[in-house]
Biopython code that builds the backbone (N, CA, C, O; Angstrom):
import numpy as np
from Bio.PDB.StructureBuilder import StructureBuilder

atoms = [
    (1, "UNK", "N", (-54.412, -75.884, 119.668)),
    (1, "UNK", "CA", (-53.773, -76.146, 120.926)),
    (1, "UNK", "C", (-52.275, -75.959, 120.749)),
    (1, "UNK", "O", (-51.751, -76.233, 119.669)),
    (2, "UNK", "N", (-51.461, -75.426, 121.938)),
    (2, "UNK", "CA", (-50.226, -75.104, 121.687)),
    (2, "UNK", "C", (-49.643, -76.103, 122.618)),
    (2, "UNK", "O", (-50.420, -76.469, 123.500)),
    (3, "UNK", "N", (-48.553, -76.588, 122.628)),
    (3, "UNK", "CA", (-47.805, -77.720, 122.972)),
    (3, "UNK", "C", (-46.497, -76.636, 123.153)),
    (3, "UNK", "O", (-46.273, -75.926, 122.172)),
    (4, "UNK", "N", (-45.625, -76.468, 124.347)),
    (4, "UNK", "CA", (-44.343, -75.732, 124.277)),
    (4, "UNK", "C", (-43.811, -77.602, 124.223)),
    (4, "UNK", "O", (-44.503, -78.595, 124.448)),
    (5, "UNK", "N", (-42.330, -77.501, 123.833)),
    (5, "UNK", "CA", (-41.476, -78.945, 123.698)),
    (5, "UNK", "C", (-39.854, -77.823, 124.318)),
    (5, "UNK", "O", (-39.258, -76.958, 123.676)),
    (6, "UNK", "N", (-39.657, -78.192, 125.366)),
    (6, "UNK", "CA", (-38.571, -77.502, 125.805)),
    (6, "UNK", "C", (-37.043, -78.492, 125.453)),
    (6, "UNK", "O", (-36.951, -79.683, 125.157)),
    (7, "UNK", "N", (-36.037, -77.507, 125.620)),
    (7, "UNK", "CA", (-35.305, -78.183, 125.131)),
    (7, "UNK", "C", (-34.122, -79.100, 125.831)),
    (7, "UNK", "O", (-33.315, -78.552, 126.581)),
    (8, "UNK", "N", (-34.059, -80.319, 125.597)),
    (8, "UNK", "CA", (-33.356, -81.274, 126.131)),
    (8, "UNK", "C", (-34.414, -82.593, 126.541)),
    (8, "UNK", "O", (-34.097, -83.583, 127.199)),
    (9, "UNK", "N", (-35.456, -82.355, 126.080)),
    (9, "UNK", "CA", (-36.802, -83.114, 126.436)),
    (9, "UNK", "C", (-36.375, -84.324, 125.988)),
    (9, "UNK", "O", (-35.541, -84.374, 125.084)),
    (10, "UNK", "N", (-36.974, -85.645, 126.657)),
    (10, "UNK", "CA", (-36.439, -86.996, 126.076)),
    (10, "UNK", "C", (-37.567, -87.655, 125.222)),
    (10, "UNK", "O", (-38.678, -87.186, 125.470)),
    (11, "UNK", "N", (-37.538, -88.594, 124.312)),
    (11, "UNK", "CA", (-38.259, -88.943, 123.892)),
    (11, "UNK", "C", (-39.179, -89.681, 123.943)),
    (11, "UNK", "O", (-39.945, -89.892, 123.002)),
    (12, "UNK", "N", (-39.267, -90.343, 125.386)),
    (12, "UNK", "CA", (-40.229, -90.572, 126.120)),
    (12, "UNK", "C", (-41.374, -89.450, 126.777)),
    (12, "UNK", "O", (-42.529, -89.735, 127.092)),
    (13, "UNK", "N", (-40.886, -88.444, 126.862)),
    (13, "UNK", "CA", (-42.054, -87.266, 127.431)),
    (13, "UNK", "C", (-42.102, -86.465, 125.804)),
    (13, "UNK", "O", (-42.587, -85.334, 125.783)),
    (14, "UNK", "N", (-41.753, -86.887, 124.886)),
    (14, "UNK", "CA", (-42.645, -85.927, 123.683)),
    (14, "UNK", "C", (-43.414, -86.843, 123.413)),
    (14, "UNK", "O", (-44.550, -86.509, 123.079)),
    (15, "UNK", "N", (-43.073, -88.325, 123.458)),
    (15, "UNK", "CA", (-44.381, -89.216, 122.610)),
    (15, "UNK", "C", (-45.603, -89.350, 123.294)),
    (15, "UNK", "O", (-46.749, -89.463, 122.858)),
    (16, "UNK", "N", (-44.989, -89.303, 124.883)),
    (16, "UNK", "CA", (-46.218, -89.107, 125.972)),
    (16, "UNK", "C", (-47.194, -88.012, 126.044)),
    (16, "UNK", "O", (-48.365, -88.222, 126.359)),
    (17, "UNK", "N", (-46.628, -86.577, 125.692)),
    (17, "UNK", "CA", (-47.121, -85.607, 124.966)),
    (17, "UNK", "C", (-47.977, -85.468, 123.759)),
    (17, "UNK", "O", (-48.775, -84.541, 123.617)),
    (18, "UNK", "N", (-47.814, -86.290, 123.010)),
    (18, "UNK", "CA", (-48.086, -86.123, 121.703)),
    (18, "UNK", "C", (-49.618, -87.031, 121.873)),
    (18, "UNK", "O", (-50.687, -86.719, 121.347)),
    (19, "UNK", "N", (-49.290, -88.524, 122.987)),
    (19, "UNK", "CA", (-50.536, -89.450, 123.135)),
    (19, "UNK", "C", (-51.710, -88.908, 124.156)),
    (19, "UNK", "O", (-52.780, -89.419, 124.489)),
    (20, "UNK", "N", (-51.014, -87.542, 124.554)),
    (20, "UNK", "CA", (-52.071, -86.539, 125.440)),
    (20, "UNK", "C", (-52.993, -85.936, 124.502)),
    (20, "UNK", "O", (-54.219, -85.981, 124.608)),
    (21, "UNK", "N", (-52.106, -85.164, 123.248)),
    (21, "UNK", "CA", (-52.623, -84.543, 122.295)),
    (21, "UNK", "C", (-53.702, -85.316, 121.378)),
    (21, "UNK", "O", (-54.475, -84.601, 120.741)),
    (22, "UNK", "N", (-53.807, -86.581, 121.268)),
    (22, "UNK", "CA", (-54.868, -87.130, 120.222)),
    (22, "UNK", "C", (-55.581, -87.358, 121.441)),
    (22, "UNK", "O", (-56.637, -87.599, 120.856)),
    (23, "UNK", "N", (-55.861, -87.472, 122.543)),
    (23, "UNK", "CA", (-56.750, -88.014, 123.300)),
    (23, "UNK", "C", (-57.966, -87.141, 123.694)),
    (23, "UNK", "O", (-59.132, -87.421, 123.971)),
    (24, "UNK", "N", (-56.965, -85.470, 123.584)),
    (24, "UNK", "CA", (-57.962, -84.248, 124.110)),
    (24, "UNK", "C", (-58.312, -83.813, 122.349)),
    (24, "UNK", "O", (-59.309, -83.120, 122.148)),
    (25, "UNK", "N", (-57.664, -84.146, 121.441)),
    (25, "UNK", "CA", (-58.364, -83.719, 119.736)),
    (25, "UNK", "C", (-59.565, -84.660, 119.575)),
    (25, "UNK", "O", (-59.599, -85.788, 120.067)),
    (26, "UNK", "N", (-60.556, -84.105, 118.842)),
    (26, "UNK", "CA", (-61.412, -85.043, 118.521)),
    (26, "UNK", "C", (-61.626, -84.652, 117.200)),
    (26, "UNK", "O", (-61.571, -83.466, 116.875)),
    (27, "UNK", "N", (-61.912, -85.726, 116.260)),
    (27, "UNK", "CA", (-61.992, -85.639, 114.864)),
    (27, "UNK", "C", (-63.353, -84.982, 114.525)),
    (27, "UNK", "O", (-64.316, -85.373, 115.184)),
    (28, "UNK", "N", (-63.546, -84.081, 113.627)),
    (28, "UNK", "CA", (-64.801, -83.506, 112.995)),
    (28, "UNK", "C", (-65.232, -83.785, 112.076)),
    (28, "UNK", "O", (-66.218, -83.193, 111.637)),
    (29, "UNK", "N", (-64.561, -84.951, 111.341)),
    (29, "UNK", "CA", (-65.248, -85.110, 110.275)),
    (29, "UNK", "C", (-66.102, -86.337, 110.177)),
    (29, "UNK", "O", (-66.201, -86.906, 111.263)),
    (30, "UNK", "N", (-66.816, -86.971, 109.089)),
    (30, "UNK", "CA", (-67.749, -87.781, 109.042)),
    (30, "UNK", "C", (-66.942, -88.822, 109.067)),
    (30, "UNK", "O", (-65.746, -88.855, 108.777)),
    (31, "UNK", "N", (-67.961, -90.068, 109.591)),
    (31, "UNK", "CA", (-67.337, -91.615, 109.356)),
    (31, "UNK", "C", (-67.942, -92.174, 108.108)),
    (31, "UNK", "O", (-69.102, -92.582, 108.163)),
    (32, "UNK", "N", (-67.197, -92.240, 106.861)),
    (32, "UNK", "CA", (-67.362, -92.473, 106.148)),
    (32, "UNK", "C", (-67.715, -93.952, 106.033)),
    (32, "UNK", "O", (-67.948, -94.242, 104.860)),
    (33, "UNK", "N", (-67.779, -94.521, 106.498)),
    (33, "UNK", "CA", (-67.144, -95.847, 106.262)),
    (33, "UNK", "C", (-68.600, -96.291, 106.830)),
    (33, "UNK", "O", (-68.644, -97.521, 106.811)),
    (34, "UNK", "N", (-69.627, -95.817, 107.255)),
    (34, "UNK", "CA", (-71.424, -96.588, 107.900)),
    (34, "UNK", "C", (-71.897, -96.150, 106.152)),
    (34, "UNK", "O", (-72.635, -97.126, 106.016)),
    (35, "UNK", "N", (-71.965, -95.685, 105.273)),
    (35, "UNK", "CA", (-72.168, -95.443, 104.156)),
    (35, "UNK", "C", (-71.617, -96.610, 102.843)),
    (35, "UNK", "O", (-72.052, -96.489, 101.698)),
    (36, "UNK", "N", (-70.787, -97.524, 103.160)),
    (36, "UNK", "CA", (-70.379, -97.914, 102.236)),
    (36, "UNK", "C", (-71.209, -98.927, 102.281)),
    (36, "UNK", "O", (-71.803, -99.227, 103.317)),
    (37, "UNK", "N", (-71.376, -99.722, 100.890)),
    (37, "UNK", "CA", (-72.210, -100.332, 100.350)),
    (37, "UNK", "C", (-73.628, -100.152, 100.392)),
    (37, "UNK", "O", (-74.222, -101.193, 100.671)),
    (38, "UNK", "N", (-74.225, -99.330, 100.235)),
    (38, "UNK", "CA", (-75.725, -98.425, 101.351)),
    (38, "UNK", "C", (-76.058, -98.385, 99.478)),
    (38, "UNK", "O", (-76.686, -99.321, 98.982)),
    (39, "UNK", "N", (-75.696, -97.539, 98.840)),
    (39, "UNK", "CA", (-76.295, -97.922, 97.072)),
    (39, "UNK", "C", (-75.905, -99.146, 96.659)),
    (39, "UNK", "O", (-74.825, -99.685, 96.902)),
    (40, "UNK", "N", (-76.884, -99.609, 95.975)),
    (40, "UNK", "CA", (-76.735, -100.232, 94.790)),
    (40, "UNK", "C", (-77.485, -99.256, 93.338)),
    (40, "UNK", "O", (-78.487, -98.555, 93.192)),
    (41, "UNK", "N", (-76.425, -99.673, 92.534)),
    (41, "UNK", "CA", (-76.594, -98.601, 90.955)),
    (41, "UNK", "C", (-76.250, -99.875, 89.960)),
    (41, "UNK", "O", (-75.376, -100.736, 89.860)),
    (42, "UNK", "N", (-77.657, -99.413, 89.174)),
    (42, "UNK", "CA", (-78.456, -100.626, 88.108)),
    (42, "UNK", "C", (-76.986, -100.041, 86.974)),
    (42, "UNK", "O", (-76.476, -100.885, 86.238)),
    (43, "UNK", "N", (-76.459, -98.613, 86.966)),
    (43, "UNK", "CA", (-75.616, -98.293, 85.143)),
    (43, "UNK", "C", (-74.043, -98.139, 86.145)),
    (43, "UNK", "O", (-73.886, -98.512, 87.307)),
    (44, "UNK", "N", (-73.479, -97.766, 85.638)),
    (44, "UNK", "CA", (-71.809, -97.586, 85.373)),
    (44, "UNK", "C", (-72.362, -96.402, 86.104)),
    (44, "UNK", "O", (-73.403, -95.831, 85.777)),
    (45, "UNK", "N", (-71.269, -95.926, 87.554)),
    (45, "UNK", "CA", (-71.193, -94.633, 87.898)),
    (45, "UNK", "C", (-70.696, -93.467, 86.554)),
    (45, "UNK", "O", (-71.257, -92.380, 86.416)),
    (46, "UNK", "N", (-69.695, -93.890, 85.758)),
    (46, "UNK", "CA", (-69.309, -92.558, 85.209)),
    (46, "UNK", "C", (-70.550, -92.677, 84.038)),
    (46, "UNK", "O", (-70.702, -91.583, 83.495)),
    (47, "UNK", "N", (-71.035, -93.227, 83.761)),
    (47, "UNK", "CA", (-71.952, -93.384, 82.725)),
    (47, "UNK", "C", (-73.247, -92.363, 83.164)),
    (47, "UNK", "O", (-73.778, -91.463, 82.514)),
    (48, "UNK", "N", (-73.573, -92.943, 84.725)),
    (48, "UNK", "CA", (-74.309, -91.615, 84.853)),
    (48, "UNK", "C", (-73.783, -90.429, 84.791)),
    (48, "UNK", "O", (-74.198, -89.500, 84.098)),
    (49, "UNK", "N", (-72.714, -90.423, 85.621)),
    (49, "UNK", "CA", (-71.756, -88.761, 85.521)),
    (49, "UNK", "C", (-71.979, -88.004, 83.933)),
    (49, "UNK", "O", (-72.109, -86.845, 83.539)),
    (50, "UNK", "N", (-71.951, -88.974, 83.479)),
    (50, "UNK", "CA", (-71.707, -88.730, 81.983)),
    (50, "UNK", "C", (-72.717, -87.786, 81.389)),
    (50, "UNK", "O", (-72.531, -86.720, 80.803)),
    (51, "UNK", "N", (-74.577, -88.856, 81.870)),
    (51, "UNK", "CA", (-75.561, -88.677, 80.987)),
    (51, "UNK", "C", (-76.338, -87.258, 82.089)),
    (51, "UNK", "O", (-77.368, -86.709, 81.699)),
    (52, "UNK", "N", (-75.601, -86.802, 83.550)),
    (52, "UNK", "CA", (-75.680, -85.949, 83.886)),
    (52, "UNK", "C", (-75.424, -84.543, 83.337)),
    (52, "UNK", "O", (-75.966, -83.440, 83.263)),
    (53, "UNK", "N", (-74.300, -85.187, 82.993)),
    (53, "UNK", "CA", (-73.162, -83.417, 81.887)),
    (53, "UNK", "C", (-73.723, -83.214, 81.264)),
    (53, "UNK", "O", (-73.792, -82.006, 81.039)),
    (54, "UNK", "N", (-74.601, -84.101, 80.439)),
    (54, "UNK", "CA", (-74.862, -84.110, 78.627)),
    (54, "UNK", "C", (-76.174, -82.841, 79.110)),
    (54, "UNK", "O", (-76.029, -81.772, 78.517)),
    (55, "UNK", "N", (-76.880, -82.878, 79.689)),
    (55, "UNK", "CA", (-78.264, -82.384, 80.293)),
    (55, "UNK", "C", (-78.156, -81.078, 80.211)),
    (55, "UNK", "O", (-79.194, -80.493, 79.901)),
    (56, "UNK", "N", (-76.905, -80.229, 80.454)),
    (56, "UNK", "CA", (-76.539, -79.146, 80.177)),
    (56, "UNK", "C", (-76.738, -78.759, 79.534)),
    (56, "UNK", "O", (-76.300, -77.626, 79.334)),
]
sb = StructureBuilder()
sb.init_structure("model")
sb.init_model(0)
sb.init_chain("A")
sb.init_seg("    ")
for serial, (resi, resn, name, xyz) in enumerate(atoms, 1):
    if name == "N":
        sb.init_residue(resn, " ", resi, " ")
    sb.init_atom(name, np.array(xyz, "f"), 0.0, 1.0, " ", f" {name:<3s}", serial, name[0])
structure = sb.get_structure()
């Protein structure tokens, strides 16, 4: 999206601008955050990382 900001603009109509701009963006990425605490792990994460590599 292109936004022109002309010049002499006050800083009341760029921030008003700017609170237009997150309202029409919408985020694409995942919500990380419904995932947390969802595992429980019996060893040490890097421990598995670890005994993953070795497998190679």
């Amino acid at each position: 999206m292109v936004m022109t900001l002309k010049q002499g603009a006050t800083k009341k109509s760029i921030i008003s601008m700017l609170e237009n701009l997150d309202k029409e963006v919408k985020s694409k990425g995942v919500d990380v955050y419904k995932y947390v605490g969802k595992i429980s792990l019996k060893k040490d994460a890097l421990n598995i990382q670890k005994e993953l590599r070795d497998e190679w």
